[in-house]
C-alpha angles and dihedrals in degrees: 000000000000132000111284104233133189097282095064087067098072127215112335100187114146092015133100132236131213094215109196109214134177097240086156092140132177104243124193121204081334099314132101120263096188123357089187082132096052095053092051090058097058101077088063096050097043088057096053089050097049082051089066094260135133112216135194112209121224131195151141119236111191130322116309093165086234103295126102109262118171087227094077101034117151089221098099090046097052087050090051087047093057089053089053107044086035089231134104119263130204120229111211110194133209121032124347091230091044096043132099123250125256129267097189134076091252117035124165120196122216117275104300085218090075084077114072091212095064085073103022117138087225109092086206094059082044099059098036080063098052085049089056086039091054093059087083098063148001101235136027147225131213102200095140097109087170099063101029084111085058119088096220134151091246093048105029118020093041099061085064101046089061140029099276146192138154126262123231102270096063085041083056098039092055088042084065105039081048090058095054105045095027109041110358110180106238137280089046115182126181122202110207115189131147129114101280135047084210093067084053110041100091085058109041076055098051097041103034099089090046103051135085090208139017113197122183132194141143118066101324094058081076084069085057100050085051096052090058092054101265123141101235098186108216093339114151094271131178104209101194097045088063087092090042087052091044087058100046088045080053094050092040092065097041088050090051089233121155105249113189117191108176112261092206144037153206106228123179144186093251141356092263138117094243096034120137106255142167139191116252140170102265085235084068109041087134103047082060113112096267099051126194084358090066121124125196112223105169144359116281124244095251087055088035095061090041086059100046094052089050088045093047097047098057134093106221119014129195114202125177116155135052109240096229153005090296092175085080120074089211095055108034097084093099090047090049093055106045085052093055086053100048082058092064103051107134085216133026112339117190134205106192104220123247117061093350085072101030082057091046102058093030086057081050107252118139119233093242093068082067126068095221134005113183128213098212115070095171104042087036089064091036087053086053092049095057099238121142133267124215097194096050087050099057090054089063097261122133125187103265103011 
């Protein structure tokens, strides 16, 4: 089977669609800090709105434990929506499975997470809660791209409950993620940074044999330089993953596959925006002059460049993972680069969702330097893992076909 797409489900003219989107926004004191996500979701609905139909949005935003909370209310996200689509959007309070349905073209129902059975680990209250979901529409939907590895009611159960199929931005999402485990263009190069080795295992495992370089930065490139016998001071560490590391480093070199671990360093007093830091080889984090104190917060220049020559020179690129604490002024210099270079593959480029494009657009590129910039961190890693995606499944879709 292959993955249903907007066109099975006939003309929709005069119905109305529950459209599932990712609006799981980062808010500040009630404002949007990037609505990179909302954004993503318009050229769906717009579809769907040029086709004739009416749609009610549905989404999650944080962790309410399945409770209202006014925190992470879905009303500043239906009003950017508006802006974006140039249309006005209604806002329907309280819970998506109590609520009334919408009179007008756009509505956008409060956060599914207020509702303990959207997450729920019984697949009945999962699905009782797609049912009251289903009232608001005839068809639905999938365009989440960043919770189709969850196996949610409104991800899950309710593509059952109704005739279904994914919107554009989850068919160009897995276009993407395809190209890059199934026929990467050579030389391919992914950048791995973040603060632990665990979150990335599955897919150092699963790429590994299919890659030309593997470069790491951010915390867990601490557990690397462990696992090649150098002192780190109070560097982020994971301990147990040394033997793990030893092994990859092993396989690395029996697979003939670039593996670039930074040479040098940015190593600081604290892990603070104003802290005191230096720049130091990564064999000599210690002999910095903080000592044992030391913290590494970012890759060094020397690493930086080396990066950004592998990263230029290859054909497709995989980056998920910012290469230090860019937050902070002082160590977002590595992250900066290897987006810049990223910007200048003469191939795909790919920015993996979550803090790598956070990072992007808060270091001030725009998404259209990039080939390709998803919206799910999380199910783009587990993609290239090759585990495998409920919410992709029930959409018809089956690794390989």
């Amino acid at each position: 089977m292959t993955l249903r797409t907007l066109e099975s489900l006939g003309d929709l003219a005069g119905t109305r669609v529950v459209v599932r989107c990712d609006l799981n926004v980062p808010l500040r004191d009630g404002e949007i800090a990037d609505d990179g996500r909302v954004r993503a979701s318009v050229p769906t609905l717009t579809r769907l709105l040029d086709a004739g139909a009416s749609v009610t949005v549905i989404s999650h935003l944080g962790r309410p434990d399945g409770a209202p909370n006014p925190k992470y209310s879905l009303a500043p996200v239906a009003e950017r929506l508006g802006e974006l689509l140039g249309r006005e959007v209604e806002f329907v309070p309280g819970t998506a499975a109590d609520a009334q349905p919408g009179t007008g073209a756009v509505t956008v129902l409060e956060n599914l997470r207020f509702d303990p059975r959207e997450t729920s680990k019984d697949a009945g209250e999962r699905r009782e809660y797609a049912e009251a979901i289903a009232k608001h529409g005839t068809a639905f939907v999938s365009d989440g791209f960043g919770v189709v590895h969850r196996a949610q009611a409104s991800v899950f159960e309710l593509a059952q409950v109704l005739p279904s199929a994914a919107g554009l931005l989850i068919a160009d999402e897995l276009s993407v993620l395809e190209r890059l485990t199934e026929r990467p263009e050579k030389p391919y190069a992914v950048v791995l940074g973040g603060s632990k080795v665990s979150d990335k295992l599955g897919v150092i495992d699963h790429l590994l044999p299919r890659v030309d370089a593997l470069l790491i930065g951010g915390g867990m490139l601490f557990t690397f330089l462990a696992a090649q016998g150098h002192a780190v001071g109070k560097s982020l560490l994971e301990q147990d993953q040394i033997p793990v590391v030893q092994e990859y480093l092993r396989r690395a070199d029996e697979l003939g596959v670039t593996l670039l671990v930074p040479t040098d360093v940015v190593v600081a007093s604290a892990f603070s925006a104003d802290a005191d830091h230096e720049t130091v080889p990564a064999d000599a984090i210690e002999s910095s002059s903080f000592g044992a104190d030391g913290i590494g917060l970012d890759i060094g220049p020397d690493t930086a460049e080396a990066f950004a020559k592998t990263i230029a020179g290859s054909r497709t690129v995989f980056w998920n993972g910012p290469m230090g604490v860019f937050e902070f002024p002082a160590f977002a210099a590595g992250t900066q680069r290897v987006a810049e270079a990223l910007t200048q593959v003469d191939g795909l480029s790919v920015v993996g969702g979550g803090d790598s494009a956070a990072a992007v657009r808060a270091l001030g590129f725009s998404d259209d330097r990039f080939g390709h910039i998803s919206t799910g961190g999380g199910a783009s890693l587990e993609f290239l893992e090759g585990k495998r995606l409920p919410g992709l499944e029930v959409l018809g879709w089956e690794p390989g076909a």
